[in-house]
N, C-alpha and C positions, 0 to 999 in steps of 0.2 A: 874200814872207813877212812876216808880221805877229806882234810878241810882244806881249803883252797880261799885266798885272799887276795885283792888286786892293790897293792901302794902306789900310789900317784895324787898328784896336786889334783883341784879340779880344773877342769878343760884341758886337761890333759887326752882325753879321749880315750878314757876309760871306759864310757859306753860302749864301746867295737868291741870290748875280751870281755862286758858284763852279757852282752848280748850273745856274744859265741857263746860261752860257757852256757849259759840260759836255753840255746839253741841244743848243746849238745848233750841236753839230759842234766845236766848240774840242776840240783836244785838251790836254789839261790836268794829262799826266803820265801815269805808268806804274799807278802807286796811289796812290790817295786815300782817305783819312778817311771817316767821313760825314759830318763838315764841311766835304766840298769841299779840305782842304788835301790839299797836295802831302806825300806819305811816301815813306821816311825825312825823318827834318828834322835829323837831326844836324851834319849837314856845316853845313846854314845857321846852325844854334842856334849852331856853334862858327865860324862867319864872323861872327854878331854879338857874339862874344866880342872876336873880332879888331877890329875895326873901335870897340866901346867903348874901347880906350884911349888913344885919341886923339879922347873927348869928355873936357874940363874941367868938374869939378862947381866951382862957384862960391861952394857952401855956398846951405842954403835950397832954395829954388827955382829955383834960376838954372843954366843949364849951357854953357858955351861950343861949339859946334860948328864953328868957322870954320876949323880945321885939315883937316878935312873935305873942304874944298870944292877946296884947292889941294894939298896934299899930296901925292904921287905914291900911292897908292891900295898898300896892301900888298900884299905876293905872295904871303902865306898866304893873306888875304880872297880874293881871286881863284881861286887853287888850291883852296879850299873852295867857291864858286860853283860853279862847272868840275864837282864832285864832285856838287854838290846836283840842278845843271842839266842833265845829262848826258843825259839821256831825252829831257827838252824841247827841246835843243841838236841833237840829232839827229836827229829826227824830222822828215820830210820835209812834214809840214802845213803846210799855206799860214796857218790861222791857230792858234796856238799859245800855251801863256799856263802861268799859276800862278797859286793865292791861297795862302797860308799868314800868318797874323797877323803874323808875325815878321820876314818882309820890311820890316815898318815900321821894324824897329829899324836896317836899314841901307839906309832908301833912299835918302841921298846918295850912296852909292858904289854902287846900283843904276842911278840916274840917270844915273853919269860911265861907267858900264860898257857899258850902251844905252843911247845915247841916242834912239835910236829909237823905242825902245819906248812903248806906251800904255800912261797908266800911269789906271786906274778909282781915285780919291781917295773912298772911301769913308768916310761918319760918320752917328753917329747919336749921338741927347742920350745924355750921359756916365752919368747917373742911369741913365739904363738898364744901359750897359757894365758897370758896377761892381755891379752885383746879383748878380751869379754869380762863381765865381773862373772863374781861366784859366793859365794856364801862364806868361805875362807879369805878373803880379802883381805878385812879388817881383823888380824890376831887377836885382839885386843876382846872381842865375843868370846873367846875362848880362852883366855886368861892368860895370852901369852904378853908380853910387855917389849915393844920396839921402838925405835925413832918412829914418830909421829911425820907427816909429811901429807901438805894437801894435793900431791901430786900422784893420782889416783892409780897411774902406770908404775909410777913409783912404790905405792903401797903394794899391789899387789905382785912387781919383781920379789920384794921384802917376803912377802909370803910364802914363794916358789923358794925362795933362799935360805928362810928356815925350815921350810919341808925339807932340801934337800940336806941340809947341815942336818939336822938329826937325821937324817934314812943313814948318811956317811956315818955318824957316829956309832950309830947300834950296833953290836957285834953282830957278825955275819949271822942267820940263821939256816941250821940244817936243810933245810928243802927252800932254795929263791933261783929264780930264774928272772935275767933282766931284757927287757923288752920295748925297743923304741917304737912309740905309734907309729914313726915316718914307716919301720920297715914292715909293719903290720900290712900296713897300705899299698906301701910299692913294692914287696914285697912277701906276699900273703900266704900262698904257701908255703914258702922254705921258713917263715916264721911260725907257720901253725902245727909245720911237723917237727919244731924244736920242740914246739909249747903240749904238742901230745906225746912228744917222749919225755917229758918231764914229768907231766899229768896223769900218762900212763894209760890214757884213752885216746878215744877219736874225736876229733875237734867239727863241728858244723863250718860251714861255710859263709858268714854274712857279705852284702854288697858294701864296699867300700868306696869313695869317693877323695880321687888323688889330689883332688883340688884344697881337701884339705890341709894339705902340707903346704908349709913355707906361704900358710898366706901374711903374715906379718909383712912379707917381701912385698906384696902388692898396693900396700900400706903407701900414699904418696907420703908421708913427712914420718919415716921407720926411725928416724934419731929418739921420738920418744919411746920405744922399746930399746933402746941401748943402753944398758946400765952395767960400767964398766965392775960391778962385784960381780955379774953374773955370766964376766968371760972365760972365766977359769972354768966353770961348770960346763958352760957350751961347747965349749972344745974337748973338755975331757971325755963329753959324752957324741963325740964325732961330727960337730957342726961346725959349720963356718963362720964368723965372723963378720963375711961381706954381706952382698945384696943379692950377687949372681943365682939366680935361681937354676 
């Protein structure tokens, strides 16, 4: 038995590896979205309640997560997975899985709960993420505590920033494979045959659409997605900084 997980902020374009997986025999829940997530979500929406109050806001930008890592793991959190997973948990599929955005907000204490599990590290440029809203926007639903700002590009950079500050903090776990939408896209088979030797099967084929990339660029007035905290991330993860498309 194989469990398989997708981490990524939402609008990250996580739809395109919930629906491959979905395609390729994954079973991927009882009901789904047409974004590919796992429903209901409430049990997990109020597991990353749980699990928020033992991150430390620091003030600013900063957040501590190191409680995280050794803490005995709550047994609410737990008894809320339990409640979330329960389809997925039972189900006799040899490979088996979830995407839902929100896993991000507690994949330290997914990672100490499976450690078995594969876990798909999905990202794509933040300019793009932050174009649309999403349900993860406002931290603040889910108990996390940030600068406050009525600058709605703003809020949700801060989002994409602490999704990624925690994914960077958690120690690495056994099975992760990391994966850019863009190369999903412009790139589809030599990424789909990474992601089935990882997986360890054969991956379906979904239609893609290239126009999705880099539309932030097409953006006339793209200075409100530049938010110099989120340069460092951009470039580490192979993007450019300009507009050239």
């Amino acid at each position: 038995m194989a469990l398989i997980t997708v981490i990524g902020r939402g609008h990250s374009g996580t739809r395109a590896i919930s629906h491959t997986l979905y395609a390729s025999g994954v079973f991927m829940g009882s009901q789904l979205n047409p974004s590919g997530d796992k429903i209901p979500p409430h049990a997990l929406y109020d597991a990353c309640r749980v699990m928020a109050r033992y991150v430390t806001w620091k003030g600013g930008l900063s957040w501590d997560f190191d409680a995280l890592f050794t803490m005995p793991i709550d047994a609410a959190f737990e008894r809320l997975i339990d409640v979330y997973l329960s389809d997925i948990l039972k189900n006799p599929a040899s490979h088996k899985g979830w995407k839902i955005p929100e896993t991000t907000l507690v994949y330290p204490w997914i990672v100490r709960l499976f450690p078995e599990i594969r876990f798909i590290h999905w990202i794509r440029d933040p300019r793009d993420c932050i174009l649309g809203a999403h349900k993860t926007d406002d931290l603040r639903k889910f108990g996390v505590t940030y600068p406050l700002t009525q600058n709605v590009y703003k809020m949700r950079a801060i989002s994409w920033f602490y999704q990624y500050q925690l994914m960077q903090a958690t120690p690495k776990p056994k099975h992760v494979i990391h994966i850019r939408f863009e190369d999903f896209v412009l790139k589809q088979e030599e990424t789909l045959k990474r992601l089935e030797a990882f997986l360890g099967i054969p991956l379906g084929r979904i239609v893609v659409r290239p126009d999705a990339v880099g539309r932030w660029k097409r953006v006339t007035d793209t200075s409100r997605y530049d938010f110099e905290f989120l340069h460092e991330a951009i470039v580490d993860n192979g993007y450019s900084l300009h507009t050239e498309v």
